[in-house]
N, C-alpha and C positions, 0 to 999 in steps of 0.2 A: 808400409814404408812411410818416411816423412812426406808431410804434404807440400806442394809446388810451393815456395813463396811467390812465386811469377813465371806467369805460360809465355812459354816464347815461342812456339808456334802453332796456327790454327790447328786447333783438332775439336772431336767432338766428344763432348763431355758428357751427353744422355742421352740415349737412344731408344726409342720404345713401338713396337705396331701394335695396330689396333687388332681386335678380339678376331675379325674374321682375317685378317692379313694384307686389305685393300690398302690400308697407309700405311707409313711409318713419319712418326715424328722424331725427330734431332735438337737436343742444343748445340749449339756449334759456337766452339771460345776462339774469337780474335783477336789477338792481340794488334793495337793502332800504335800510332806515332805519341810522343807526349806519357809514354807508361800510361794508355788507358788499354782497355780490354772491353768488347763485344760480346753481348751474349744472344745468336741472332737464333730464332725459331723457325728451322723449316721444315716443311710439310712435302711429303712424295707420294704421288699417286703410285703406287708399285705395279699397276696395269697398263696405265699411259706409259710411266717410265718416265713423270716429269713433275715439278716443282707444283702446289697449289698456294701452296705461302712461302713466303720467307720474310722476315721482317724484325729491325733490330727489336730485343725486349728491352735491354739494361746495356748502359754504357756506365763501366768503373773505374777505380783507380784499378792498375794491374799489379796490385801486390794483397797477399792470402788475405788478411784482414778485410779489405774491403768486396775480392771478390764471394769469399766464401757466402757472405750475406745475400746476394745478392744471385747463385746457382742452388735451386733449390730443387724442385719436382718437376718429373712431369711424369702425366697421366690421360688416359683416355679415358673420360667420364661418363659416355655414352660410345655407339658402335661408331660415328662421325666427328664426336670431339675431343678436341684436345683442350686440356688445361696447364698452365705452369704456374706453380709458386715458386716464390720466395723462401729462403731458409727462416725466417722470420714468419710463416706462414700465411704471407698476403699472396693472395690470387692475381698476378701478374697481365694474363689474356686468356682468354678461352674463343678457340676457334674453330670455326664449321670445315672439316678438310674437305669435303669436297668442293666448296663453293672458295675459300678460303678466306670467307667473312670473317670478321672477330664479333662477337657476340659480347665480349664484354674486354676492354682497356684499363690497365688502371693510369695513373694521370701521371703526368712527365714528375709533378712537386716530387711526390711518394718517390718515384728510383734516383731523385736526386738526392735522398737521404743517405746512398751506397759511397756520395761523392766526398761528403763534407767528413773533412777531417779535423 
């Protein structure tokens, strides 16, 4: 099908559990006030049955051209973490889900490159 020009309501755009089944990670698209759009990362203990992260990655403009850049991968790189890129292939965050440390951020400059038009 043709792709969204603009998400008009929350949902979740990637979804993926880790190797043994303990987590599952989500991108989750919000669309805000002002036509921007939210790309927040959260983390599910599936045992507890409760949130170990959640936290905005990228805030865009909400129209295709800027989010597509900006919803890229995600992945579990080990049996505990998670990583997400970028469609541009920059590594976004990588975090420990059980603890729900990030281990690595990339800096606010970089995702303001998704904003300038």
């Amino acid at each position: 099908g043709r792709p969204e020009l603009e998400i008009e309501t929350e949902k979740v755009y990637k979804t993926k559990k880790n190797s043994n089944g303990t987590f599952i990670a989500r991108i989750v698209q919000v669309p805000k006030e002002e036509n921007m759009l939210d790309f927040i990362l959260e983390i599910k203990n599936l045992k507890k049955k409760e949130l170990s992260y959640r936290s905005l990655l990228v805030r865009t403009e909400n129209w295709y051209y800027s989010f597509r850049l900006a919803r890229g991968d995600l992945k579990w790189v080990s049996l505990h973490t998670v990583a997400v890129w970028d469609r541009l292939g920059h590594k976004l965050v990588e975090v420990a889900a059980p603890t729900g440390k990030e281990n690595y951020r990339i800096s606010d400059e970089h995702c303001s490159v998704y904003r300038e038009t």
